[in-house]
Phi, psi and omega in degrees: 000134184274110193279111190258142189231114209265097197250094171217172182260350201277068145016313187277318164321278173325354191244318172277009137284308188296344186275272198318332201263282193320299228271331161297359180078005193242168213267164150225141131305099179238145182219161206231030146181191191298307182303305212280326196301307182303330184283344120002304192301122171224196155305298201310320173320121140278309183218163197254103180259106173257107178284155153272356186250099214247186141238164183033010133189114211298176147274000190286307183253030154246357182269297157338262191302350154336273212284009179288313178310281176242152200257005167336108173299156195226104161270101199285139172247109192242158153278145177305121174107287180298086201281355206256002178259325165300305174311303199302320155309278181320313172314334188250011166103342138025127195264341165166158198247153185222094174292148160256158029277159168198130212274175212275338177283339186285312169313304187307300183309288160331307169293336184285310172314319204240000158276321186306266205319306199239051158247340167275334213080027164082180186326109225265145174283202183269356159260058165085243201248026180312177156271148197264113157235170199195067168070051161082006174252138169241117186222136159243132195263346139297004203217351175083023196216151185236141192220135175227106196042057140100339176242140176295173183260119166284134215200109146310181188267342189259329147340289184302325181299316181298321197260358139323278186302345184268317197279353160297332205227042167303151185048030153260123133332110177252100177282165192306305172342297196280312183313320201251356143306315177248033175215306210249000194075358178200162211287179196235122176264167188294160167059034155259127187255051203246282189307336148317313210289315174307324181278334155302337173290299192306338190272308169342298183303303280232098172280171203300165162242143177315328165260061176044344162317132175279149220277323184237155167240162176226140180229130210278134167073354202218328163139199174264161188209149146277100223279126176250166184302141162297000000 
């Protein structure tokens, strides 16, 4: 059973999610702005259901002080229309964003998606859970960890997941399409930028490689590629 820990202040909401969510098999856990959700936050937590338009402490800037901490995945609750609060999650690590109003199958679906990826750790090879090694990055997909020669990397699960599917298809063209059906779980709709933002994050993490090279490349119209030794 998954333990969800549910942060909006709408009351009404929060009480006709938790019915739905309980009846769905999952534990919930509710809180009605940012302070009580982080004091919330433990190991238990699988995932994180967040809003951002909060009092006395938004989701934006419990999501900030989230990841100083903890890699809990977050599933962002945005109002319709504010992309600029959807980038702003993800830049800050947010695992996806659910514009509102939205419907329970979609939530369900979205939520299922981002427990599937980062509790195996995303895209499994072909003996399983094996470890993906890759030009000194090493990820054990059992343990939730990534190594680049012996120190670790800090890696949301979706993160770990984008960089599993890329070190499977080194030098293939990935178009957004196939990245966000099989790393985020659902088709890529117009104007989504969930799959830019994770591969900026993910670039971000990625310390230099020794032939200077850059670790993703983007070909303008055709997707992303990983760069292999020359």
């Amino acid at each position: 059973m998954a333990k969800i820990l549910l942060v909006d202040d709408d009351t009404e909401l929060t009480s006709l999610l938790t019915d739905i969510l309980e009846m769905e098999g999952f534990d919930v856990v509710e809180a009605n702005n940012g302070e009580q959700g982080l004091a919330q936050v433990n190991d238990s937590v699988d995932l994180i259901l967040l809003d951002v338009m909060m009092p006395v402490m938004n989701g934006t800037e419990m999501l900030r002080r989230l990841r100083e901490k903890h890699a809990t995945p977050v599933l962002m609750l945005t109002a319709k229309g504010e992309e600029i609060d959807r980038v702003l999650g993800l830049e800050l690590g947010a695992d996806d964003y659910l514009p509102k109003p939205f419907s329970d199958r979609e939530l369900l679906a979205r939520m299922r998606a981002i427990l599937r990826r980062t509790q195996s750790s995303g895209p499994t090879t072909k003996s399983g859970q094996d470890d993906l090694t890759y030009q000194g990055i090493t990820i054990y997909p059992g343990r939730q960890e990534v190594l680049c020669k012996g120190e670790p990397i800090d890696m949301t699960g979706t993160e770990l997941a984008l960089l599993s599917y890329f070190i499977q298809n080194p030098g293939k063209i990935i178009a957004k399409d196939e990245l966000s059906l099989e790393v985020l779980g659902k088709r890529l709709a117009p104007f989504d930028r969930a799959i830019d933002m994770h591969v900026s994050n993910l670039r971000k993490k990625l310390p230099a490689r020794e032939d200077g090279k850059a670790w993703i490349k983007t070909l303008r119209g055709k997707g992303y590629l990983l760069v292999e030794d020359a």
